[in-house]
N, C-alpha and C positions, 0 to 999 in steps of 0.2 A: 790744462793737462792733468792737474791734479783732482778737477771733479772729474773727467770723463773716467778716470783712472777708478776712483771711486763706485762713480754709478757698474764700471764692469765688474767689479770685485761685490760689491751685495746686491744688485739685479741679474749680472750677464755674465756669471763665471766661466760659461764655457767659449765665451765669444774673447777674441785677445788681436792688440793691436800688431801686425804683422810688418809695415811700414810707415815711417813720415818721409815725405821726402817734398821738399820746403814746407809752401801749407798746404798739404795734401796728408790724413792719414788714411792709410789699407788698413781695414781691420777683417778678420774671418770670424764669419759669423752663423749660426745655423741658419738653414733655411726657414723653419719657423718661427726664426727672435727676428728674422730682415727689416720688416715693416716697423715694427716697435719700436726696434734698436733704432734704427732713420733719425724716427721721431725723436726721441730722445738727446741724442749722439747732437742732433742738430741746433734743439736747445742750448742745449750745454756752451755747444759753439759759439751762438749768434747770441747769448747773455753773459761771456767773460768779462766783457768790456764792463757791463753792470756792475758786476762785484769788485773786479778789480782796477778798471783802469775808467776813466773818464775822457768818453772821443765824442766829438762833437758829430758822426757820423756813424750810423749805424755799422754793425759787422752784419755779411751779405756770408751765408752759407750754403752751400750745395751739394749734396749727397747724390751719388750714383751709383748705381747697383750692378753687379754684373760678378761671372765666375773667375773674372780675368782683369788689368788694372782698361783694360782697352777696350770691352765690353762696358765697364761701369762710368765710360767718358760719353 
């Protein structure tokens, strides 16, 4: 949470997390930062475990896209 927090604040200032809800977050995001952000966002995700925690099992992340949470599933 605290790098993704990060990377939006000095790459994606205009992009802002809009829900979590368990391990799911919504974020709004322009339509030209989409693609980038993905990439990114999904990093961030699927290397916590690296920095912070040690699992014998990868972290598995999946980004979906869409103008609505039902569209992006």
């Amino acid at each position: 949470m605290i790098d993704y927090t990060n990377l939006m604040k000095d790459k994606y200032p205009s992009c802002r997390l809009l829900s979590q809800v368990h391990d799911e977050l919504v974020f709004e995001v322009e339509d030209q930062l989409v693609e980038q952000f993905s990439l990114d966002i999904k990093q961030i995700m699927q290397s916590a475990s690296l920095k912070y925690l040690k699992l014998s099992v990868p972290l598995v992340t999946d980004v979906g896209k869409g103008c609505n949470w039902a569209q992006a599933h």
